[in-house]
C-alpha positions in Angstrom: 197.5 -137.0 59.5 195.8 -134.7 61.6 195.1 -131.2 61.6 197.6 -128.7 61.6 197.7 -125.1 63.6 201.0 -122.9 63.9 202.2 -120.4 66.2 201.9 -116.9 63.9 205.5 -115.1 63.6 204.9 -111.5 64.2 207.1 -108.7 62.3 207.3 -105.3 63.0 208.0 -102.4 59.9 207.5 -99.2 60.6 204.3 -99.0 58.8 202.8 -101.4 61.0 199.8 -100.7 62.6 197.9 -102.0 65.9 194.7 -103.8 63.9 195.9 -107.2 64.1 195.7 -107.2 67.8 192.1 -105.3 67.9 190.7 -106.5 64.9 192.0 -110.3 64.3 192.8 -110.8 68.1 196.5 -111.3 68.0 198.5 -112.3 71.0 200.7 -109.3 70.2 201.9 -109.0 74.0 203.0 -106.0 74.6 203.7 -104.6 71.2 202.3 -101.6 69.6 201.8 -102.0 66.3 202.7 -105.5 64.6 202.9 -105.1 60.5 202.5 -108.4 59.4 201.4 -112.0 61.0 202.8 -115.2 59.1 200.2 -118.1 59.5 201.9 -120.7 57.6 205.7 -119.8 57.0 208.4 -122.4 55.5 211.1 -120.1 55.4 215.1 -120.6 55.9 214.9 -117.9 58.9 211.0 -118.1 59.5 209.8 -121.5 60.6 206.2 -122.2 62.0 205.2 -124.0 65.1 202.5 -126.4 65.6 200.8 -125.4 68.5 198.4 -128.5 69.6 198.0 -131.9 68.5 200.7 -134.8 68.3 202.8 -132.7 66.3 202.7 -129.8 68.6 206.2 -128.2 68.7 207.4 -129.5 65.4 208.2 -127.0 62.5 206.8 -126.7 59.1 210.3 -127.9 57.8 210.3 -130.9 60.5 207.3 -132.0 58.9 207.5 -132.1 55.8 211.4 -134.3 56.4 209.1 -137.0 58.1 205.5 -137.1 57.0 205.8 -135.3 53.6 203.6 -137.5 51.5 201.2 -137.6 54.3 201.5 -133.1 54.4 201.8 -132.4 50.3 200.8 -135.8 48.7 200.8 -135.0 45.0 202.9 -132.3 45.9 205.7 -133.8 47.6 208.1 -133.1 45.3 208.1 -129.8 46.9 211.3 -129.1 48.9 209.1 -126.4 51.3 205.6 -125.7 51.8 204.4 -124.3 48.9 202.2 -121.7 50.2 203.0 -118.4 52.4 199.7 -117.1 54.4 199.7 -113.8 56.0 197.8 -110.6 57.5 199.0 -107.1 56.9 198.4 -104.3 58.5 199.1 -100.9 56.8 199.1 -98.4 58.9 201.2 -96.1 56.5 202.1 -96.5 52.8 204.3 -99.5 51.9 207.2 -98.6 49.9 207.2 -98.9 46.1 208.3 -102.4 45.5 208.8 -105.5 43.2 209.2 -109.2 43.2 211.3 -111.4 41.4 210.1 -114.4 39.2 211.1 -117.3 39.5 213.9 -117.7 36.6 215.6 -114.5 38.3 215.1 -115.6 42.0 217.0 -118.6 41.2 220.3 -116.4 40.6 219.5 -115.0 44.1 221.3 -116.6 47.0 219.0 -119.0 49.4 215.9 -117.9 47.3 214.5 -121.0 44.7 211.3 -119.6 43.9 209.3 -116.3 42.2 207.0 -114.4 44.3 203.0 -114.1 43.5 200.9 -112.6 45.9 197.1 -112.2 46.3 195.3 -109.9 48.4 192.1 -109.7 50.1 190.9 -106.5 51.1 189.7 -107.1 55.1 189.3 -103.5 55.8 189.6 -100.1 54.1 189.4 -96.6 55.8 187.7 -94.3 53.2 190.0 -92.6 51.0 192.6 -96.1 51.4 194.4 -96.8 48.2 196.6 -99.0 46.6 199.1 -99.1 43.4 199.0 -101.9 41.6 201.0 -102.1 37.9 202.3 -99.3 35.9 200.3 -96.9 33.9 199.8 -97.3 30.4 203.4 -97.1 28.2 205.7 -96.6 31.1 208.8 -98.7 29.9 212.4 -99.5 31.1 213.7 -96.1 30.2 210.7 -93.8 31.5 211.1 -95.7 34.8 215.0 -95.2 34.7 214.6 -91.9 34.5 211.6 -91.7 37.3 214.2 -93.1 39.3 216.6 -90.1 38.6 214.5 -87.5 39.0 212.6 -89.0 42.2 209.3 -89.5 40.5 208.6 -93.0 40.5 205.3 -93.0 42.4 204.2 -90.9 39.7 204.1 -93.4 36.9 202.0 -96.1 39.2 198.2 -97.5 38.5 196.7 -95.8 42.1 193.1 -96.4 42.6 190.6 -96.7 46.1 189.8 -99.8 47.3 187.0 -101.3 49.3 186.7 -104.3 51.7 186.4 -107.4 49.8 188.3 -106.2 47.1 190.8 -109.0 45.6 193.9 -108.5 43.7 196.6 -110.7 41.7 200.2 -109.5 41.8 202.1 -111.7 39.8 205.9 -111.6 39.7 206.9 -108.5 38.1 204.0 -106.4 39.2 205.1 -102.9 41.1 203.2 -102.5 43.8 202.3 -100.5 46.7 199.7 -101.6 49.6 198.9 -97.6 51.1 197.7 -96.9 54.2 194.5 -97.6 56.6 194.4 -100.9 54.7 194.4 -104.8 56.3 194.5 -107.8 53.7 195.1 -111.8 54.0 198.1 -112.8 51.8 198.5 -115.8 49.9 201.8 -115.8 48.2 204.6 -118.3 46.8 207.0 -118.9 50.1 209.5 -116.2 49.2 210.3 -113.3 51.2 212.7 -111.4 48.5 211.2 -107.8 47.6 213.1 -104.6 46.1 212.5 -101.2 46.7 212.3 -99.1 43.5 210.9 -95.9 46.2 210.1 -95.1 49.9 208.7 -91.9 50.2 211.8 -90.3 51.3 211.1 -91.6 54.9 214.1 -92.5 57.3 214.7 -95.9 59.1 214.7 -96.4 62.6 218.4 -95.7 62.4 217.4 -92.2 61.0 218.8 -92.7 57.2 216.6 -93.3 54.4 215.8 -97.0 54.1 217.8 -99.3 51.5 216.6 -99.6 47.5 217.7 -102.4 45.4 217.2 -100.2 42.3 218.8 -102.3 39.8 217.5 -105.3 40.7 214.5 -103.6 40.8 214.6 -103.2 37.2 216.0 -106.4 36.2 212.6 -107.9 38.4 209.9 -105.3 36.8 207.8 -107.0 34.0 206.7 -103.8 31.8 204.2 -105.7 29.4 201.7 -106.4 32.7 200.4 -102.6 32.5 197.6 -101.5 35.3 196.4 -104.1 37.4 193.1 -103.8 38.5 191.0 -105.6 41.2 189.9 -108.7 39.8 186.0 -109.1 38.5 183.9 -111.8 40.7 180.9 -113.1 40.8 178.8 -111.7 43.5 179.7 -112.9 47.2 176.1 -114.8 48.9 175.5 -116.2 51.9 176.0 -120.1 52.2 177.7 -119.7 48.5 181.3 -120.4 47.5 182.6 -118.7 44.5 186.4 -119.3 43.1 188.4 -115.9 43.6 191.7 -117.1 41.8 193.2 -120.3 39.8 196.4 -119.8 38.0 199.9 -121.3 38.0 200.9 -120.2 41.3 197.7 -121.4 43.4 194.0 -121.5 43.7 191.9 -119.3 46.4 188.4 -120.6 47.2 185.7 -118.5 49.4 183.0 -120.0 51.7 180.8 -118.4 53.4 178.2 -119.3 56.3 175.7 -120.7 57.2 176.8 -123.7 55.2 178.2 -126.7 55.9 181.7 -127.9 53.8 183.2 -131.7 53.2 187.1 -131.2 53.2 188.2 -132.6 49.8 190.5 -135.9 49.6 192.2 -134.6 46.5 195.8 -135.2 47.5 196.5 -131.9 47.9 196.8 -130.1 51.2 194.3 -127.1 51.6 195.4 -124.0 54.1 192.3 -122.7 55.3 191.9 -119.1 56.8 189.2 -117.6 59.0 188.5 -113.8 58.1 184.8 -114.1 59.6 183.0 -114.9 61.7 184.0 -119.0 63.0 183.7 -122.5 61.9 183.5 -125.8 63.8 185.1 -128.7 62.4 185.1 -132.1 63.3 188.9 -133.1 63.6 190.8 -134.9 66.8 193.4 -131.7 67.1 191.4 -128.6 66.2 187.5 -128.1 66.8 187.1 -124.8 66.6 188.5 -121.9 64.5 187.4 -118.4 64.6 188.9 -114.9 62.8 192.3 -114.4 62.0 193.0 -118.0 63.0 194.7 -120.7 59.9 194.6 -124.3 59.9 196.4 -126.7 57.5 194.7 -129.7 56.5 197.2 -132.0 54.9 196.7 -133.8 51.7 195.7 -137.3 54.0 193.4 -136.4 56.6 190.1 -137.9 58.4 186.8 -137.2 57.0 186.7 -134.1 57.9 183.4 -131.3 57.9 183.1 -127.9 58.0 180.6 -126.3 59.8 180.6 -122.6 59.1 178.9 -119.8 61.7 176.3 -117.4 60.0 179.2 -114.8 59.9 181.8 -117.0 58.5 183.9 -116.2 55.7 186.7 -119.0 54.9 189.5 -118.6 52.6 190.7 -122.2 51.1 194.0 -122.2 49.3 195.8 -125.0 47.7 198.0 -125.8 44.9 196.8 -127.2 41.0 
C-alpha cells in the first residue's frame, strides 16, 4: 500500500495564534490565527483527506473499510485509526481541562476510547508555561471547593518550559497548555475534553465559555500528582533516542543527517516533520519538509529515509 498524506483540518479557538502559517507553512488562506492543525484525524465529524497518490480523495474512515489489513495490519481490529496527530498553537492560555479514560468515555455518547496526549515542545517564548497535574495532596474535596471559590488554577503543577521539552498526559491528568507555546500532539483519537476553569474570559458570543464541572471530576485521576517533563537522554545529531512507550503508543525521534529503513513490523508508523526535511523513496510521496505528516501503513514498499542535516522526525505507532 502506498504512502499516505492528508489534507490538515484547520480549527480556530480563540486562543489560536498565527504560527502555524509562519512557522510550519500552513495553507491557512486567509485566516488569522488557526489554533490547532489535525494531520491524521479519524473522527465521526473530522475525517482526513488523502491528498495525492491512488487514494487521493479518500478518507481515513474509507480506508480503513477497504484496505484495513493493508493500513493497521496487526492492528486491524481497530474500528478507527488509532492515532490522532496535531500542531497547536497557543497564543493565549488554554483553559483548565481534563480528559476522560477510557472505562468513563465509554458511558459517553459517540466516544469509545480514553484520551492520552503527548506533547512536544516546538517553540517557547521566554516566560511560556504550562500546568501539568495537581500539586501535592490536592484531592476530590480540595478541588470541589477550588471550584466554589474560583480558585482552581491555584492548586495546579505550573512550571516554564523550553523547546524540546516532552510531556505525557495520561487520562486523568489536568492540564493547561499557556501561552506563546506551539507543540506536535500525539493523542488517542478522541476529541472529548472538560473544562474544570477558563480564566473568566467570554466566548465569541460574549458569555463565559461552557464547564463540564462534574464530569470534570468524575474524569480527574487524583493519585497522578505533578507531572513533570519527562527525563531523556540527550538529543545528537544522526541519533534516534525513544521519547515515549506505554499503553497508549510509542514516539520515536530521528534526527539528520542520517539515513532511516522504514520497519516492516506490521504496524503502521505516522511520521511527522518538525525540522528541517527528508527524502524518501516512495511512488506517492518524495519529499516531506516541516510541519508536513505522512502515514506509512503497516504493508508498504521498501521504503528509506533520507533525512536533511536539519531534520527532526517524529515516528509514532502503536505496541
Amino acid at each position: 500500500m502506498d504512502v499516505l498524506r492528508f489534507e490538515p483540518i484547520f480549527k480556530q479557538a480563540l486562543w489560536g495564534g498565527s504560527r502555524l502559517k509562519t512557522e510550519l507553512s500552513k495553507a491557512t488562506g486567509d485566516v488569522q490565527t488557526v489554533a490547532e492543525s489535525w494531520e491524521v484525524a479519524d473522527l465521526q465529524n473530522d475525517q482526513s483527506i488523502v491528498v495525492e497518490g491512488p487514494h487521493a480523495g479518500t478518507s481515513v474512515r474509507e480506508l480503513l473499510r477497504t484496505h484495513k489489513n493493508e493500513l493497521l495490519g496487526k492492528h486491524a481490529d481497530r474500528d478507527c485509526f488509532p492515532l490522532l496527530v496535531k500542531f497547536l498553537d497557543a497564543n493565549r492560555d488554554l483553559s483548565v481541562q481534563v480528559h476522560p479514560g477510557v472505562e468513563m468515555a465509554r458511558r459517553v455518547p459517540d466516544v469509545t476510547t480514553g484520551k492520552a496526549e503527548f506533547w512536544v515542545v516546538l517553540e517557547a517564548e521566554p516566560g511560556s508555561k504550562i500546568s501539568v497535574g495537581l500539586k501535592e495532596n490536592v484531592d476530590r474535596q480540595a478541588m470541589i471547593d477550588a471550584i466554589a471559590d474560583g480558585t482552581v488554577p491555584e492548586l495546579l503543577h505550573t512550571y516554564e518550559v523550553s523547546a524540546g521539552d516532552c510531556i505525557f498526559l495520561e487520562p486523568g491528568t489536568v492540564h493547561s497548555l499557556g501561552a506563546g507555546i506551539l507543540v506536535a500532539e500525539i493523542q488517542e483519537p478522541n476529541n472529548t475534553t472538560y473544562r474544570l476553569d477558563d480564566w473568566e474570559r467570554l466566548g465569541p458570543d460574549g458569555n463565559p465559555r461552557e464547564l463540564h464541572t462534574e464530569l470534570a471530576l468524575e474524569a480527574i485521576n487524583f493519585d497522578l500528582g505533578p507531572i513533570h517533563p519527562l527525563d531523556l537522554p540527550t538529543a545528537k545529531a544522526g541519533y534516534s533516542r525513544l521519547l515515549l512507550e506505554n499503553q497508549f503508543f510509542a514516539v520515536q525521534e530521528h534526527r539528520g543527517e542520517a539515513s532511516l529503513e522504514i520497519p516492516h513490523d506490521q504496524r503502521a508508523h505516522v511520521l511527522t516533520m518538525i525540522s528541517g526535511s527528508a527524502e524518501l523513496n516512495s511512488n506517492s510521496c518524495n519529499h516531506i519538509q516541516k510541519g508536513e505528516t505522512i502515514v506509512i501503513p503497516a504493508q508498504h514498499e521498501p521504503l528509506t529515509l533520507q533525512l536533511g542535516e536539519q531534520a527532526v522526525v517524529l515516528d509514532s505507532w502503536l505496541m
